[in-house]
N, C-alpha and C positions, 0 to 999 in steps of 0.2 A: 231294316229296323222298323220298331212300330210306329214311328213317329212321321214317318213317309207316308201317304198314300199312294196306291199302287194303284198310278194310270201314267199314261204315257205322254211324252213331250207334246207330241201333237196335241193331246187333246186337251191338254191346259194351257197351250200356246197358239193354239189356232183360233179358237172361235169366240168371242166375247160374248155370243149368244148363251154359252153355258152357263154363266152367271147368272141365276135364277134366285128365288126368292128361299129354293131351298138347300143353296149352297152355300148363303149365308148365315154366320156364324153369328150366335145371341152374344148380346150386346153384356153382359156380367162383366162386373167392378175386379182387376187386382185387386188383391189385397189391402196395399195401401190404399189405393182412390178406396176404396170401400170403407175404411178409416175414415177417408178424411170427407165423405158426403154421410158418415154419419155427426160429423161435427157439424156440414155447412145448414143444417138447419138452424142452428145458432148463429154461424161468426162465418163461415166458410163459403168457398165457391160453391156452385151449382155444379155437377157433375151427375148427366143424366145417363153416362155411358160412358163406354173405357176412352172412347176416342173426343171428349168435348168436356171443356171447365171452363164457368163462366163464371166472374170473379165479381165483386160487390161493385168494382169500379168500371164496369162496363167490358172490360178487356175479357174476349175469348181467345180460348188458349186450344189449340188442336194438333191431340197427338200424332204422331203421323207412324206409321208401321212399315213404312219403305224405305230403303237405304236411299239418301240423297248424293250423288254421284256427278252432278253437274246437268241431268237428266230434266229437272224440274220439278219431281215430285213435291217438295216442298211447298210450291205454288196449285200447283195442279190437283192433288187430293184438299188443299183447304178450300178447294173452291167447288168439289163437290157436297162438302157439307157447308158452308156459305149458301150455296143455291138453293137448297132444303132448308134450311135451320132460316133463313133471311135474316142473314147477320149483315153488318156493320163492318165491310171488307179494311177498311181504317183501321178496325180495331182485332184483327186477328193477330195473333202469335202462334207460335210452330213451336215443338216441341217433339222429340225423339224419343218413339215409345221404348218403355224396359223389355225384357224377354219374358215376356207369358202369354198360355195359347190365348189369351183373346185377342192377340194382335197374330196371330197365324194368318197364314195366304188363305186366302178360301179357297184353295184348292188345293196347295199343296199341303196343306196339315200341318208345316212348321211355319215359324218367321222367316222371311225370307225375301230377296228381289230379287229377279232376272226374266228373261224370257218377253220382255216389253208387255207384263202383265200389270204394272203398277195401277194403271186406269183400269183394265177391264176387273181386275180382281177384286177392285174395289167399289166400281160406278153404282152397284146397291147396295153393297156394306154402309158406305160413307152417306150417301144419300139418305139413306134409313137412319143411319143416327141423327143428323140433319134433322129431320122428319121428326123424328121423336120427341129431340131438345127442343122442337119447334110448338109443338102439341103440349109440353105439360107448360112452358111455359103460357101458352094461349089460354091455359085453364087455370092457370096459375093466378092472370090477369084476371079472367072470370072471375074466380074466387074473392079476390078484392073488391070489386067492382059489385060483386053480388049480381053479374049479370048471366045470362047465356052463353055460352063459350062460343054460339056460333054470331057473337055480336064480337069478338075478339079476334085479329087477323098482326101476326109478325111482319114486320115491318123494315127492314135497314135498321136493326136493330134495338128496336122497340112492338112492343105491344099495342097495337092500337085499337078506340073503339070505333064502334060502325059512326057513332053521332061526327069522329071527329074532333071533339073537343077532349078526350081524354087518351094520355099514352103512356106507359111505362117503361122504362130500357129493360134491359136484359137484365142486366146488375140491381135494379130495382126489385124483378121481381125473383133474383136469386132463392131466397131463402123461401119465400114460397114456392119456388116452384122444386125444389128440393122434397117438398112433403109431396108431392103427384106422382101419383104412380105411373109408370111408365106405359104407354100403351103396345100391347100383341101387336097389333094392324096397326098400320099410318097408310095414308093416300102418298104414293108418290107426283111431280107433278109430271106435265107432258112435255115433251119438249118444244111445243111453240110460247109453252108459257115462261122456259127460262130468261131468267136474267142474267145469270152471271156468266154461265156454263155459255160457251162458242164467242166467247167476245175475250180480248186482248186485256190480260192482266199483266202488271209488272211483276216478276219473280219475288217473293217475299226475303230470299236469302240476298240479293245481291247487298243492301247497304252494309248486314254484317261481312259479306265476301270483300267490300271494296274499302270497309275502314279496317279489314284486318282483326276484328273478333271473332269472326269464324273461327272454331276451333277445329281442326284436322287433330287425326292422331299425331301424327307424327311429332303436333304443336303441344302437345301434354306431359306438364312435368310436375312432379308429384314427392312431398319432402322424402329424401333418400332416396330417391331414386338413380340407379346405376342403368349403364349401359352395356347392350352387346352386341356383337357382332359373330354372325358365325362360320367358319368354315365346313363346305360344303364339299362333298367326291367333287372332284370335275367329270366325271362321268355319271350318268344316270343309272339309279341302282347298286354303286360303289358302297363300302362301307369302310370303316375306319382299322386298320389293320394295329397300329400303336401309335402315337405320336409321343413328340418331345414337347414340352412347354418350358424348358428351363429360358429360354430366352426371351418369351413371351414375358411370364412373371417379373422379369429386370424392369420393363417398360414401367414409363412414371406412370402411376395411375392405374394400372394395372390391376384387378383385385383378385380376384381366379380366372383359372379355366377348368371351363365345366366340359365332360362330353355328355353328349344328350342323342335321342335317336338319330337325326341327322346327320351330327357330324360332331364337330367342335367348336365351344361357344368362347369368346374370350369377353369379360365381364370386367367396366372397367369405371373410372365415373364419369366420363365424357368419351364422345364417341372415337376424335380424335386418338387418342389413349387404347380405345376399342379397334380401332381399324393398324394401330402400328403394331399391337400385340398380335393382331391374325396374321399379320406380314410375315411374322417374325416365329409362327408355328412350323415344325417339322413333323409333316403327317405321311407314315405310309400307307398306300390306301389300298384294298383289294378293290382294283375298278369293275369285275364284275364280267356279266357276258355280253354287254351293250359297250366294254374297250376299241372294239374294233367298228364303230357305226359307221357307216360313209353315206351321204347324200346321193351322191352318183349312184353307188350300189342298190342304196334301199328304192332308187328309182326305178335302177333296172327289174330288181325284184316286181315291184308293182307293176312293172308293162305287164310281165311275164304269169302274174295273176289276174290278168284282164284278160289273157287271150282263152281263159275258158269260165263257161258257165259260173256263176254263182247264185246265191240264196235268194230269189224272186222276191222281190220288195214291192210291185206293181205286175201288173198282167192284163191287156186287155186285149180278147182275139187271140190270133194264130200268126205273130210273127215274121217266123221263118216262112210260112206258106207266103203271104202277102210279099215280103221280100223277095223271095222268087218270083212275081209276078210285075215287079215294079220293072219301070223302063230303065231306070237311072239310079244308080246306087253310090251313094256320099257315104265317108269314113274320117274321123277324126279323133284325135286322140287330145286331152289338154290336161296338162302336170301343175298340183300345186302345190307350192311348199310350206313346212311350218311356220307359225307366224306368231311372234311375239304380243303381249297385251301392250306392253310399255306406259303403264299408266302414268301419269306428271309426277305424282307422290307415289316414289317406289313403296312397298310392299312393308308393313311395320305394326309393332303394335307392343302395350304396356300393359303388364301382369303384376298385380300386388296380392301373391301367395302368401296368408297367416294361417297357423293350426285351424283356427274355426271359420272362415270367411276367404273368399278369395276375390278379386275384385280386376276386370280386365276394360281398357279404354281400346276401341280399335276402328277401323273404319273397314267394316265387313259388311256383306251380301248375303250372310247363311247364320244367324244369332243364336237359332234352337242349334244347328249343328255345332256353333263355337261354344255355344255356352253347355251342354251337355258333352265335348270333351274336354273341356277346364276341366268340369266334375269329376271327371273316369280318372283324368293323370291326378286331382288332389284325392281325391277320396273323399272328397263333401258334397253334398246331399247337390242336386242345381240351385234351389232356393237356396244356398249360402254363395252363390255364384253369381257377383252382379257384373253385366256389361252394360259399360256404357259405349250407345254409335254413334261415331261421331262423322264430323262431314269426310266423306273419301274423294281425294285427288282422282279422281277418273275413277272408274273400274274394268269397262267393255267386259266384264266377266270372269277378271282377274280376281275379284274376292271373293266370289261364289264358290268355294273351291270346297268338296265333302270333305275332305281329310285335316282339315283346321290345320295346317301345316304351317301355317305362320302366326296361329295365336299356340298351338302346340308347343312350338319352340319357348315364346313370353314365358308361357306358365312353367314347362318343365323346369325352365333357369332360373326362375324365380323363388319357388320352390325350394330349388337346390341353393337358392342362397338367402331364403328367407327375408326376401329385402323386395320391393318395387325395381323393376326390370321393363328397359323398353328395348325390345328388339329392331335394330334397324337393317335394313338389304339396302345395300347401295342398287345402283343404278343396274352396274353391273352385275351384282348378285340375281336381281332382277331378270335381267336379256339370259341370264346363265341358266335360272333357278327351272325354265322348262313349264310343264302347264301353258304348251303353246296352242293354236288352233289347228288341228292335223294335217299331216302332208297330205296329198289325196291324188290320185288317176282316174282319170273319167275319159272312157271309150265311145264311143258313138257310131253307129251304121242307121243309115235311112236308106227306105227307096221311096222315088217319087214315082208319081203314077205323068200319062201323056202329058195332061197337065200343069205338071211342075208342083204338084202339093205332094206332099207327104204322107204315104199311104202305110207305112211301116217304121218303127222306130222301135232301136232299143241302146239302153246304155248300161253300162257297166262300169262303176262306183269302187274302188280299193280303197280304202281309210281307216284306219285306227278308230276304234272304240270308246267315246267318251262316257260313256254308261259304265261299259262293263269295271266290275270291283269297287262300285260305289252303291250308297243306300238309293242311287233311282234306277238300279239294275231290273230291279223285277218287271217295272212300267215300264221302261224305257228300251229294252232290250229281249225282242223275241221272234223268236226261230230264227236265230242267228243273224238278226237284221239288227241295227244301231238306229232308231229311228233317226237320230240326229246328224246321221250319216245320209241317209236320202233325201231329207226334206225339201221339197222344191223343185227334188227329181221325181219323184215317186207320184207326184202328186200336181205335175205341170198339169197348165187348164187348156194346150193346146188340142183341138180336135184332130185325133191322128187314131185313126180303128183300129190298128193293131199296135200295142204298146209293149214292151216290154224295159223290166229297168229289173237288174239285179247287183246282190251288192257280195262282197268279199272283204272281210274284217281280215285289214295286215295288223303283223304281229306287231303287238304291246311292248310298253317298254320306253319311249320317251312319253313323261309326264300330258295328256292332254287336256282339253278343257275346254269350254262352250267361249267361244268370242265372238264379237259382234258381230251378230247375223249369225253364227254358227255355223249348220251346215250350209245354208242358203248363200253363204259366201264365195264357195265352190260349185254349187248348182247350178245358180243362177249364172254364172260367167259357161262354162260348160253349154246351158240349155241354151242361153240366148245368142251367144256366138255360134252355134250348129246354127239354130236358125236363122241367123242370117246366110250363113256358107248356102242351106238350103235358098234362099232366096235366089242368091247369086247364082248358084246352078241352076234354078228355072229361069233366069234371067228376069225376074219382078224384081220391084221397088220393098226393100225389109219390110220398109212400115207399111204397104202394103198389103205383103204376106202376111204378116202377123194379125192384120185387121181379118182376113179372112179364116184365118184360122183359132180366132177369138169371138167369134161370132156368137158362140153359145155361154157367153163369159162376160154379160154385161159392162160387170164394176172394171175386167181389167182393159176393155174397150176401151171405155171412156176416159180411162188415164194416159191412156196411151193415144188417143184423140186431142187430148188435153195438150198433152205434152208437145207434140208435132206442131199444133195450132200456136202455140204460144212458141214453139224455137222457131216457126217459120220452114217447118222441114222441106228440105231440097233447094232455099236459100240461104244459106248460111249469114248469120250478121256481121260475123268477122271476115274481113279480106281473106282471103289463099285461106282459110279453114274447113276442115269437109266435116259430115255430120255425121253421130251414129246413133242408133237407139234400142234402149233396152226395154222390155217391162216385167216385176215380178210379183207377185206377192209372198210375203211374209206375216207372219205375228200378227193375221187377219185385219192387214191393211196393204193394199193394192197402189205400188207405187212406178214408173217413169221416169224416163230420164235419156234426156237427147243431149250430148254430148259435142261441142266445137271443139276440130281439135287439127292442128298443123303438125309439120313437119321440117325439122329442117334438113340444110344439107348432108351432116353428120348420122340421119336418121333418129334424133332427139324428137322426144314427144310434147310438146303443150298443146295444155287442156286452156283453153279460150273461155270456154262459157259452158255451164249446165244450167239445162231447163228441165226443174221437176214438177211433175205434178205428183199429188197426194189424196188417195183415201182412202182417209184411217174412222169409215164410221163417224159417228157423233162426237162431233169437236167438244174439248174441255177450254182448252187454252190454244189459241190459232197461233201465239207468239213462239209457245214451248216447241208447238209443229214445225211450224219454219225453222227455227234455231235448231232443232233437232235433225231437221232434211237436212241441214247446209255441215253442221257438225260431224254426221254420217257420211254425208260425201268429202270432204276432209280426208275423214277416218278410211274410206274405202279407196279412196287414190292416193295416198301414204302406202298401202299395201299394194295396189294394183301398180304401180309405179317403182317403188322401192321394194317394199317389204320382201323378207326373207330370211330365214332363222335356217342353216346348215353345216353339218357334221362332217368332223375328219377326225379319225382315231378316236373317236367316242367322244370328242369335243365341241361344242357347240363354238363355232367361227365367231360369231358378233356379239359386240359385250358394249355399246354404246349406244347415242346417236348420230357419233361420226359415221360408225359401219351398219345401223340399222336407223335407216333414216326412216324420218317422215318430213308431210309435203313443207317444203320452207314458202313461204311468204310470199315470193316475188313467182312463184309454182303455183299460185292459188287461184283459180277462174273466178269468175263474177258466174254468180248461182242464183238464180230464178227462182224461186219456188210457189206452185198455185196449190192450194186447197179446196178438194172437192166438198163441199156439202151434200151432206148423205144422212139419212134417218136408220142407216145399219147401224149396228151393235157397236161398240167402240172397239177399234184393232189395237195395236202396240203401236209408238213414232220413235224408239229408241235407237231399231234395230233396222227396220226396213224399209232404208234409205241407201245403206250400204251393198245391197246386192246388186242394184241396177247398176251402176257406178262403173266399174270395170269393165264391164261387155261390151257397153254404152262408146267405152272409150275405146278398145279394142276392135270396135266394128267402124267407129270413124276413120283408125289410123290404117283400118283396110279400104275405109272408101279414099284416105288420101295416097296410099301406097301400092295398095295390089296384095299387098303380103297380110296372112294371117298368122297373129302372133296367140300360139294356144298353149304357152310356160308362163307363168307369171313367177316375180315381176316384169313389165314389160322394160326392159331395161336393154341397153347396147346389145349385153351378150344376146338376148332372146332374139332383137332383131336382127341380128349377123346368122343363129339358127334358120330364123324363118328363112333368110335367103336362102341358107344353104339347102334348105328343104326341097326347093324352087325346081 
């Protein structure tokens, strides 16, 4: 689609350095704001750009263009235009921008979050408007004042003169500073001179999260508004062969049922009413070629595609040659399964379809994508298409979804019954609905040389395609490689001269979809448990090896310095707990993570304590970071422990949190976390927290056991396998 730019995951998820001066995007008024900064020369705010409005009574208002997800952006991007603009942190307001391109990603070309690019995408966007509102208002003061503008300097939110004796707030000088042209060039500043930026702010959302005005979609209700719920294949790819509804319709409350591309919707005025009418449909379904799916089978399939070559994803040297020279040859194999988002606020959203307007509230990740297919199903132009975003119950990647499949449904039903429609998925709909993280197989052969390092490596990657059949196909998917399939592999920073990593796209077919950490989720478990296996066959200390074979890799040295320093590595703090340690990078922040972790008699795992270290580049908010580490590691030992999504007869097994658990409470370690100070470019904190997490824990419970557990979850079954291995 035109609306994508055509570059690849990598390159707008790895480097924060590419955010340049000419990737950012000019600062031009929507429409409205353009209206209404032609009023505030009279009566009106000051609005010196799409992203800042500063009102007569002093209060700045700042839009924000990233979906707020529990993440922090809401705090964290106000405080890079705060730090430029030298505002008045007291008197900011947050506000959630509409859909038009001047709140696009600067890089990906549409509105949109994910990919822990919210900071890097924006650190000169936001900062330049800062800059700007900063500068006309400084001349704004001049112009009063009848002085010099370079006697004028912003202040904590005020204009001040050089003498001292004269200042003017922001809201004073509004309406003059409305008539100033905006300036081409602004001076950004350095960063020994911030003030705001690397120091601990409070989240600006929590007081409306903890009195309960936050509005979530799921929380919006709107006069006439009906509910639905829909029936769904229970197989992936199913379609609706006939159904009955005569017994649905009986239900109180009941008002239609609609079918719509999906399935069948039951439409009703409370959800209640909506979920006894779906109970209560008789659907025959053609379940399709994915009837017979099996877990077991599709795994066996994936060994069976690992034991030959595939699409080279990386290359360095001559392999096979070096492996044949090696003294000692290591082989291991480690399976992962798909893996649910399970956000807190399952999956939903309200569409109010009229002949000339159409109007949707949702709590989404992809706005140009949901709000350009409202348009296509109503047939109205986008500008008659308003979204509003509102806060989302989690995401991990669950809303970013190309195929608008769950504002689709809102609009279709809506539509069809010309009335305000909130579609809800229960819980279960949810675990059911698919758009999991890929199953995946990763192979691995090294040879080490006399020395016990690793003089040869190569892996092999089987995974489903999260690119392919979506508008980031062209960037994201070429010569047969998924980048988001290799990442982490492809691109490990270990010093080993002959590399090789190739990959094998299994076949399509259950729904997938980027989740936290993405591919780095299976890479990274994969990469850093071989290398410790390689440890142990040389007989060195992990964290040893690893130092030595990072040598040429500064930033991830040092986290992993960090980390051992601060767990105390090789004395553990807890009694009877043994240590592991992982490190990785991700979303161009380099993070660590030493793991306590015991055993009991039963072979049960607790995790004791994690010690992280973190660098993500040039700190914005050091509180967002921590809270971010410790949330990620949560997130990543829920799955590394639990998690698992698996098929019988084309049915997906778990449909809760009874049977797709995550971590409970009294499961939770005490979490450490250090952050590095660094003057690199700013990484992601959303995401790459979660990949060290599992290895970390995985290479403890081999230093407390002997056994290597290479299935995840690490659960009973896995480690009654590893015995069997034995």
């Amino acid at each position: 689609m035109s609306w994508i730019i055509n570059c690849s995951r990598r390159e707008f998820c790895k480097n924060g350095a590419l955010l340049g001066s000419g990737l950012v995007l000019g600062f031009y008024l929507p429409d409205s704001q353009a209206a209404a900064q032609q009023a505030a020369e009279k009566d009106g705010p000051f609005i010196p750009n799409a992203f800042i409005r500063i009102g007569r009574d002093d209060t700045l208002t700042i839009i924000i263009n990233k979906s707020e997800m529990g993440q922090g952006v809401y705090t964290s991007l106000p405080m890079l235009v705060a730090e430029e603009l030298e505002a008045d942190w007291r008197k900011i307001r947050i506000e959630p921008a509409p859909v038009d391109p001047a709140y696009n990603h600067t890089q990906w070309g549409i509105q949109g979050t994910g990919g822990s690019t919210s900071v890097r995408s924006s650190w000169e966007q936001l900062r330049r408007a800062g800059a700007v509102a900063r500068t006309m208002l400084e001349k704004a003061a001049a112009a009063v004042w009848k002085e010099d503008v370079q006697n004028c300097r912003a202040e904590n939110g005020f204009v001040v003169h050089r003498d001292g004796k004269r200042r003017l707030s922001f809201g004073d000088l509004a309406e003059q500073a409305a008539q100033m042209e905006a300036p081409q060039d602004v001076a950004l500043k350095q960063p020994k001179d911030f003030k705001v930026l690397g120091t601990p702010k409070k989240r600006l959302d929590t007081p409306d999260k903890t009195s309960g005005k936050a509005m979530y979609s799921i929380d919006i209700t709107v006069p006439g508004m009906l509910t639905a719920v829909v029936a769904r294949s229970p197989v992936f790819g199913g379609t609706v062969r006939s159904f009955d509804d005569t017994a649905a319709r009986k239900i109180a409350g009941v008002k239609a049922v609609v079918q719509i591309d999906r399935g069948v919707a039951v439409v009703a005025d409370h959800f209640p009413a909506a979920e006894r009418g779906r109970q209560a449909l008789q659907i025959n379904w053609d379940e399709g070629a994915l009837a017979g799916l099996d877990s077991g089978a599709q795994l066996e399939q994936y060994r069976q595609m690992a034991e030959k070559p595939g699409a080279v994803a990386a290359q360095r040297g001559d392999f096979a040659a070096a492996l044949g020279r090696a003294a000692q040859k290591i082989e291991a194999a480690y399976h992962f399964p798909y893996l649910a988002h399970a956000p807190m606020e399952p999956l939903n959203c309200l569409a109010d379809v009229r002949p000339d307007r159409c109007e949707i509230w949702v709590g989404t990740q992809m706005q140009t994508i949901d709000r350009n297919k409202a348009a296509a199903i109503t047939g109205l132009p986008p500008e008659k298409v308003t979204l509003h975003t509102t806060y989302l119950g989690c995401g991990f990647g669950r809303r970013a979804v190309t195929d608008s499949h769950f504002v689709s449904e809102a609009v279709q039903i809506s539509k069809a019954m010309q009335a305000p429609v909130k579609v809800i998925w229960t819980r279960e709909d949810d675990i059911h609905g698919g758009y999991y993280r890929p199953s995946a197989c990763s192979t691995l052969v090294a040879g080490l040389g006399a020395d016990g390092m690793p003089v040869a490596l190569r892996q092999r990657i089987v995974c489903q395609s999260i690119a392919k059949g979506t508008p980031f196909e062209g960037g994201m998917l070429k010569n047969g490689i998924d980048d988001t399939a290799v990442e982490g592999a492809a691109d490990s920073p270990y010093d080993i001269a002959d590399f090789l990593v190739e990959y094998h796209m299994a076949p399509a077919g259950v729904p997938v979809l980027w989740w936290r950490s993405v591919g780095h989720s299976h890479t990274a478990f994969a990469k850093e448990c071989f290398i410790d296996e390689l440890a142990h066959a040389a007989k060195q200390d992990p964290y040893a090896y690893r130092r030595k074979l990072l040598a040429s890799h500064p930033r991830q040295l040092a986290v992993l310095e960090l980390a051992a320093q601060k767990a105390g590595w090789g004395k553990p703090a807890v009694p009877g707990a043994f240590q592991g340690i992982a490190v990785h990078e991700s979303f161009g922040s380099h993070v660590a993570q030493v793991a306590e972790v015991s055993v009991d008699k039963k072979g049960g795992i607790r995790v004791h304590r994690v010690v992280c270290a973190v660098d993500c580049g040039q700190l914005v908010n050091p509180d967002t970071i921590e809270a971010q580490m410790e949330s990620a590691i949560v997130f990543g030992l829920s799955a590394a422990l639990h998690g698992k999504i698996t098929f019988k007869n084309g049915r997906v097994e778990q449909s809760n949190f009874d049977n797709y658990e995550i971590l409970r409470l009294e499961e939770m370690p005490r979490v450490e976390v250090f952050i590095m100070k660094s003057d690199e470019a700013p990484g992601g904190v959303g995401e790459p927290g979660v990949p060290p997490i599992a290895p970390a824990v995985a290479n403890a419970f081999f230093a407390a056991s002997g056994l290597r557990l290479r299935t995840l979850p690490m659960t009973a079954a896995a480690i009654r396998e590893a015995v069997r291995m034995i």
